[in-house]
C-alpha positions in Angstrom: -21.0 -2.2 -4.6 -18.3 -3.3 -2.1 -18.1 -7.2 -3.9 -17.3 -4.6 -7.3 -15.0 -2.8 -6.0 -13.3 -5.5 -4.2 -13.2 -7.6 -7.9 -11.4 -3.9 -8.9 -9.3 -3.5 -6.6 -7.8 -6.6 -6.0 -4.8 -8.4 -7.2 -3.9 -11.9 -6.1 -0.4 -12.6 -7.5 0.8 -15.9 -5.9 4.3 -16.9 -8.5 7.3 -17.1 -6.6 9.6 -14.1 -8.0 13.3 -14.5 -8.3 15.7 -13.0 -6.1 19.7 -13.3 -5.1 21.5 -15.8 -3.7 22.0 -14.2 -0.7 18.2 -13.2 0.0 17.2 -16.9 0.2 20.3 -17.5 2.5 19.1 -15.3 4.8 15.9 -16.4 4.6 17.2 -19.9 5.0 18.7 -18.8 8.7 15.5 -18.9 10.0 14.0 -20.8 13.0 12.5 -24.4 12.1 9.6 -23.9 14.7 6.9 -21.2 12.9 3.8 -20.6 14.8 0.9 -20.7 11.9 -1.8 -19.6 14.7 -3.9 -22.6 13.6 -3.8 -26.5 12.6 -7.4 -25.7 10.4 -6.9 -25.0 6.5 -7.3 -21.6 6.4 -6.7 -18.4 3.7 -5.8 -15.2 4.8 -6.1 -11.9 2.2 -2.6 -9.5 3.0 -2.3 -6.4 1.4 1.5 -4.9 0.3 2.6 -2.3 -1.9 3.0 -1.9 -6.0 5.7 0.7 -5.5 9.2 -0.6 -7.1 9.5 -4.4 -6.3 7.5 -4.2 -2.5 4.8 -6.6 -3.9 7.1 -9.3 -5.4 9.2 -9.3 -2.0 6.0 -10.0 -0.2 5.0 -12.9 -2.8 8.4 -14.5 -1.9 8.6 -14.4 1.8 4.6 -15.2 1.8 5.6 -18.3 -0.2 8.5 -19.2 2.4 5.5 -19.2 5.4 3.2 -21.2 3.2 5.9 -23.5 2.6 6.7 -23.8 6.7 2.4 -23.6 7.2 1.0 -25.6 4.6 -1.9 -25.5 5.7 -2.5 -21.3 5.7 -2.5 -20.1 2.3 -1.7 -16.5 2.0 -3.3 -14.6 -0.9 -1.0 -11.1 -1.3 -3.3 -7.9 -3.1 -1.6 -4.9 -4.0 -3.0 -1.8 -2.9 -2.6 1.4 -5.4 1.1 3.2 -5.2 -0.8 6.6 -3.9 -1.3 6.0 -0.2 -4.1 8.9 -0.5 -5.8 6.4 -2.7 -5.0 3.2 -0.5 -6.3 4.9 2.5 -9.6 5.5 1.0 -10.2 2.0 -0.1 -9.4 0.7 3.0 -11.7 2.8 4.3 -14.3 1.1 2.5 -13.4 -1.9 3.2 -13.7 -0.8 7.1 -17.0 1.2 6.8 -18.5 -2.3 5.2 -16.9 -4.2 8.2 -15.2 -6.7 5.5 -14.1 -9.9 6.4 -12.2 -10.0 2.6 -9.1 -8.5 3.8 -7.2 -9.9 6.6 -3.9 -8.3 7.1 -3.3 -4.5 5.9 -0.2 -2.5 5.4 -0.8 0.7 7.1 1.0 3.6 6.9 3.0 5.1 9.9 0.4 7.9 9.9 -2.8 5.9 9.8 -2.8 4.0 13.6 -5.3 6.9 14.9 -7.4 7.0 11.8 -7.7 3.2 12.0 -7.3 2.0 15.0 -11.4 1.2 15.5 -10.9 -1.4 12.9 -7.8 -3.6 14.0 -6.8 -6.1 16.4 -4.9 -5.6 19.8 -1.8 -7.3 19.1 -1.0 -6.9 22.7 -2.9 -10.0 22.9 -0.7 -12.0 20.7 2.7 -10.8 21.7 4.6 -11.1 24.3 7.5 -8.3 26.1 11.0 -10.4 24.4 9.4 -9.8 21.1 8.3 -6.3 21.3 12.0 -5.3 22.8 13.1 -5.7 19.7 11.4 -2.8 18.1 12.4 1.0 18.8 10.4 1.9 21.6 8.5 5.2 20.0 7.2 2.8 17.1 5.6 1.1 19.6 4.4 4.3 20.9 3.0 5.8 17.3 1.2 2.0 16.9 -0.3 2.3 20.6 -4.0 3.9 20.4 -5.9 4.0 23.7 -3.5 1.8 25.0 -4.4 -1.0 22.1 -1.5 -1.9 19.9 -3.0 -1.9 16.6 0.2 -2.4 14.5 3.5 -3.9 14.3 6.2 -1.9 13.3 7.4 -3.5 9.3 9.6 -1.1 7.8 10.7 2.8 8.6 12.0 5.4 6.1 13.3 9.0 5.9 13.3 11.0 2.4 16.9 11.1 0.9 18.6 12.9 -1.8 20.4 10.6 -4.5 22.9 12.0 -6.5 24.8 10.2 -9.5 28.2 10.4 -8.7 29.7 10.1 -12.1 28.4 13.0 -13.4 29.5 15.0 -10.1 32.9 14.0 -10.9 32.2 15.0 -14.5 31.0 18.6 -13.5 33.8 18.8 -10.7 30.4 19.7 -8.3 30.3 18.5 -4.7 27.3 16.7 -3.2 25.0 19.9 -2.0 24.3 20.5 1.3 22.1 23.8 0.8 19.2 23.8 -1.6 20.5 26.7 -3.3 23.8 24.3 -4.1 21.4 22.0 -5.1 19.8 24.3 -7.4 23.0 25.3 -9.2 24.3 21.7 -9.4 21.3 20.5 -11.1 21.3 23.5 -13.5 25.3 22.9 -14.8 24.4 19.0 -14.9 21.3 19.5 -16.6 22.7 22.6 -18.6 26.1 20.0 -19.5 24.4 16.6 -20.8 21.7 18.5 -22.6 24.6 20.0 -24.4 26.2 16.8 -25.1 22.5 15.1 -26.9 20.7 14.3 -23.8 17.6 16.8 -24.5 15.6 14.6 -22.0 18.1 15.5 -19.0 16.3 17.3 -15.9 18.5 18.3 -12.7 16.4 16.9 -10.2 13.3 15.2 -9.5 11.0 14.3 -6.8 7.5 13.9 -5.8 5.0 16.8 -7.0 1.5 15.3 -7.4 -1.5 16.0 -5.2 -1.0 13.2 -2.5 0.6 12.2 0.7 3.7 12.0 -0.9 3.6 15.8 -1.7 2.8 16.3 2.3 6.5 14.5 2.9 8.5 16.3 0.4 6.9 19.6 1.1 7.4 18.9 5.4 11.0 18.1 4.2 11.5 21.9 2.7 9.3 23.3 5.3 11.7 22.0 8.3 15.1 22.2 6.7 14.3 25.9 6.0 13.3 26.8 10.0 9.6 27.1 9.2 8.8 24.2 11.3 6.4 21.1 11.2 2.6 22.1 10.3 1.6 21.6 13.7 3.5 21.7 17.2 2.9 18.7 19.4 0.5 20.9 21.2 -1.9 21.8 17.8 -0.2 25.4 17.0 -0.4 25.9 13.2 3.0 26.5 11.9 2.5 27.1 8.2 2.0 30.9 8.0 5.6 32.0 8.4 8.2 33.7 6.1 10.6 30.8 5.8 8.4 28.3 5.2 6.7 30.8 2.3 10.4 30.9 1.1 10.7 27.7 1.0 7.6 27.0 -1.1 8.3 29.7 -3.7 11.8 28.3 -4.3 10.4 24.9 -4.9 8.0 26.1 -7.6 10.9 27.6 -9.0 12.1 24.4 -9.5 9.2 23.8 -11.8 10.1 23.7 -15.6 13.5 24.4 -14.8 15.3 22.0 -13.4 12.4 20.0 -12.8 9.8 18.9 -15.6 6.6 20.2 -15.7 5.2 17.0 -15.5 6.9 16.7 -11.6 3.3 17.9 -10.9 1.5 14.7 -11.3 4.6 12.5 -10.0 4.5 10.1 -7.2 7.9 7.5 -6.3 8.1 5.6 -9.3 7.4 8.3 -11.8 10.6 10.2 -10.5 12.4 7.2 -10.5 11.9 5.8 -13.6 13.4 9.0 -15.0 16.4 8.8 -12.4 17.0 5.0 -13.2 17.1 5.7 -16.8 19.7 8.3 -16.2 17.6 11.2 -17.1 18.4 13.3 -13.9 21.2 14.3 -11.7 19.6 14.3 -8.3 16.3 12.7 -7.3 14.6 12.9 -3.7 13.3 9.3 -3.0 13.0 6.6 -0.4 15.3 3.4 0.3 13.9 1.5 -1.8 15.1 2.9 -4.7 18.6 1.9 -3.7 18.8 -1.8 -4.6 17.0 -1.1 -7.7 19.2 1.3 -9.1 21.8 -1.6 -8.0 20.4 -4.0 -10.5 22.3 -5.5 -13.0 20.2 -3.7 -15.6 19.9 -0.8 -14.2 21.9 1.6 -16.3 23.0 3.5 -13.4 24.6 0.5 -11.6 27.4 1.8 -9.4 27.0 5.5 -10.5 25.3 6.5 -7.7 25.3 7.2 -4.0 22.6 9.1 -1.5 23.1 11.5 1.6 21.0 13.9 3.7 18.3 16.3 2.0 20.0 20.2 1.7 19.1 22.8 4.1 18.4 26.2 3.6 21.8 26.3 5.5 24.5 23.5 5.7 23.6 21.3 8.6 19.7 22.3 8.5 18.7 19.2 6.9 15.3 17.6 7.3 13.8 14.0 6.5 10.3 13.2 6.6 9.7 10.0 8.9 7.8 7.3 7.0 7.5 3.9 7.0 4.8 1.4 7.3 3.2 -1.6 9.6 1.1 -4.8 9.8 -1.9 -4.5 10.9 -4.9 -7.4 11.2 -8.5 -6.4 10.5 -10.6 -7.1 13.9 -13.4 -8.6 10.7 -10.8 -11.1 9.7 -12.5 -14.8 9.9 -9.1 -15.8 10.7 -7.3 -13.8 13.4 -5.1 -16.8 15.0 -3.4 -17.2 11.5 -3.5 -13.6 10.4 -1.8 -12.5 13.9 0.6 -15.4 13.1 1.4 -14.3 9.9 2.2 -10.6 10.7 4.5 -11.5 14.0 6.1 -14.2 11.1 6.8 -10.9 9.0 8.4 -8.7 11.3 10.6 -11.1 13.1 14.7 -10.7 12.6 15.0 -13.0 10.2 12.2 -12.1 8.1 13.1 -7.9 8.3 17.0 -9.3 6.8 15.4 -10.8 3.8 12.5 -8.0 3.1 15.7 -5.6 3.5 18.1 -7.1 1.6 15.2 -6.7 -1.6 13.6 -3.3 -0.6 16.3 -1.3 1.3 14.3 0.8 3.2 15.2 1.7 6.5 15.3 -0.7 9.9 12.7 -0.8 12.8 14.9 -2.6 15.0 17.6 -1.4 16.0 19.8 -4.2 16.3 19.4 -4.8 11.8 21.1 -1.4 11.7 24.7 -3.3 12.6 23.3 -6.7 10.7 26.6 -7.2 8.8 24.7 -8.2 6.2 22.6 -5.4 5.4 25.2 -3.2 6.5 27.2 -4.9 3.8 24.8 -4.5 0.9 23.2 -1.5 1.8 25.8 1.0 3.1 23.5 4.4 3.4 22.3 2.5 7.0 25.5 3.2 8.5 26.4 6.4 6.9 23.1 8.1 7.5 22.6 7.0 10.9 19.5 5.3 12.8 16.6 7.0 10.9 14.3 7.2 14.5 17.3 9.8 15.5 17.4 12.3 12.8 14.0 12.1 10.7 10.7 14.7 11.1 7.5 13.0 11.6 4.8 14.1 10.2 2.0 16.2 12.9 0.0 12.7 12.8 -0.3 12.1 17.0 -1.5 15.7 17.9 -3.8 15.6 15.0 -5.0 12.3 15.7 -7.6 10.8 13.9 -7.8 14.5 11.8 -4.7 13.9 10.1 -5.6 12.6 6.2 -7.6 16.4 6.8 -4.8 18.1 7.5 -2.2 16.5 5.3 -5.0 16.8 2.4 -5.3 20.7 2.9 -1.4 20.9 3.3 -0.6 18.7 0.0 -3.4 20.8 -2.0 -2.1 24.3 -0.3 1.6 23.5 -1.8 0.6 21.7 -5.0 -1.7 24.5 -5.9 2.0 27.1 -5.4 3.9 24.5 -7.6 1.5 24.7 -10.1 1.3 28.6 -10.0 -2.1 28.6 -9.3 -1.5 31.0 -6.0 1.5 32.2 -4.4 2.7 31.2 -1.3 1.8 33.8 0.5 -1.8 33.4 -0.1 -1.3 29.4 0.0 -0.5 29.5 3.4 -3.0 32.3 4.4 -5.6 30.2 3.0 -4.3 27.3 5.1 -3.8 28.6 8.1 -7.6 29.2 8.2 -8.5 26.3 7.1 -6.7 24.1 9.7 -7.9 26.6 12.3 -11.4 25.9 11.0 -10.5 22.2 12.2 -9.9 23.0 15.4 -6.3 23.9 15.4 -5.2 26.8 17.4 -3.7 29.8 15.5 -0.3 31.1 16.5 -0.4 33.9 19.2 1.3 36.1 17.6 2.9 37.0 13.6 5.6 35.2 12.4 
């Protein structure tokens, strides 16, 4: 069953993409001297992402340690877009102890659900190159005082808005959802009128997955109905604002939001967005430099800022980002370790950037004049460590695909207008207190 599923599921892709000038210069800065881990021929499995262009990046800078390691050839395997889905198949891959994957991406959410299965990279590090990193990334990939991760790349949800058609409108860049709402209606109301009949004021992330869990956290928090769970396990779901806040959202549905937001993940709402089929779109980084392309028909007719707030200045971003992890059933730790320290040195991070811009995990690439140069929402938005929400993954610990599967169905099943929100959050307020959460002492 496993060797099946593996054949499925996996997706060598080993041709060397094609990227700017300046990504291979960067690339080009770095150090002669690249620890491989090993002087035996070796192959090591890594698994990156199929969202946007994450998988091609990975093919190119895995090609650029091949080329300084000849001897280690790195196979890269996407994993599916849904990180719901990825997280189950690694799963299966752990449960069968597998040697056929060596290095995973893991999500920022995942070191307590995982950390069983993964290598110490305390062992392999030393103290000059962890100082790089922010120090609570650190802390999020430390389990039991193992570090099972290195930090890759962070994120924060963001609303993109195309500024062309703000001009057009004469409509400012919202900073309340209820701004946002009539902004998207007069855009969407405007270019429909002028023959666009496939215009939609704003999209985002509505399907039944983790994804869902961010967006929803993001209108939970910037309305004052707080994060799902406090650090110390209180359920905070059953409140008025946060029911608000869920209602207004599912009045988004088939309004200024297609119907069909209900089944979207990243790059369903922005292949609409890119093709200049909607006004505002919630999204991560990496969306940036592809809407920069020079065939993307939205070149230079966009910009990002904060998320709205049920009040100006009550903005919220869910944290995200990902990490390198190495399986402790890899046959070839040495070059695996080597390969993920390879990944998330300076050098490396300025090229991955420069393709995917999503946010930095060092803080010292958040004044790299280069990326600062080509993608300019790093200094205008700030250090993403000091202003996003994580998500209630530490306190819920190794619970936490549980509770964000119970809070993404909750809210999906409101969108969909299956059950109000009231009832939604009833419902799931029992249900994470039947996991062992502690209910609030008192009404909301």
């Amino acid at each position: 069953m496993l060797k099946k599923f593996v054949v499925f599921a996996l997706i060598a892709v080993m041709a060397l993409a094609v990227f700017p000038a300046s990504i291979h210069q960067a690339a080009a800065q770095s150090s002669p001297t690249v620890d491989c881990g090993t002087d035996q021929n070796v192959t090591i499995n890594v698994t990156a992402g199929s969202v946007g262009n994450e998988h091609d990046t990975v093919v190119n800078l895995a090609n650029q340690f091949m080329e300084a390691c000849p001897n280690v050839t790195v196979n890269v395997v996407a994993h599916p877009q849904s990180s719901t889905d990825t997280l189950a198949q690694y799963q299966q891959f752990f449960e069968a102890k597998s040697a056929d994957m060596d290095v995973y991406q893991i999500d920022v959410i995942w070191p307590s659900i995982l950390a069983d299965h993964l290598v110490d990279m305390n062992e392999y590090t030393d103290q000059t190159f962890l100082d790089q990193f922010y120090p609570k990334l650190l802390e999020n990939d430390t389990v039991s005082g193992r570090l099972v991760a290195l930090p890759w790349f962070a994120g924060s949800g963001m609303l993109y808005y195309r500024t062309d058609l703000l001009d057009k409108y004469k409509v400012d860049v919202p900073q309340t959802w209820a701004d946002l709402q009539t902004a998207a209606k007069t855009i969407q109301d405007g270019e429909r009128a002028d023959g666009n009949a496939d215009f939609w004021g704003f999209v985002w992330q509505g399907d039944a997955y983790e994804g869902l869990t961010c967006d929803a956290l993001e209108w939970q928090a910037s309305s004052g109905g707080g994060t799902i769970l406090t650090s110390d396990g209180t359920i905070q779901v059953n409140n008025q604002d946060t029911i608000d806040a869920f209602d207004m959202a599912a009045g988004w549905v088939g309004t200024i939001t297609p119907d069909a937001v209900l089944s979207f993940q990243e790059e369903d709402a922005r292949a609409v967005w890119q093709a200049g089929n909607a006004a505002f779109m919630r999204n991560w980084g990496y969306a940036y430099p592809l809407g920069e392309a020079s065939d993307s028909p939205i070149k230079g007719e966009f910009d990002v800022a904060p998320l709205p707030g049920k009040e100006a200045g009550m903005s919220a971003a869910t944290l995200g980002g990902w990490q390198l992890a190495v399986s402790k059933y890899s046959n070839n730790i040495p070059a695996a370790t080597a390969f993920v320290k390879w990944m998330t040195s300076y050098d490396q991070l300025v090229t991955f950037h420069l393709a995917r811009g999503e946010q930095p995990v060092m803080p010292a690439l958040y004044k790299d004049e280069t990326l600062v140069k080509a993608l300019p929402y790093l200094a205008s938005l700030g250090d993403v460590l000091n202003f996003a929400t994580p998500r209630p993954s530490v306190v819920a610990g190794a619970k936490y695909n549980d509770v964000s599967q119970a809070y993404f169905t909750a809210v999906h099943a409101v969108l969909a207008g299956d059950k109000d929100a009231a009832t939604a959050m009833s419902d799931l307020e029992l249900s994470l207190a039947d996991m062992g959460f502690t209910l609030p002492s008192s009404g909301s």
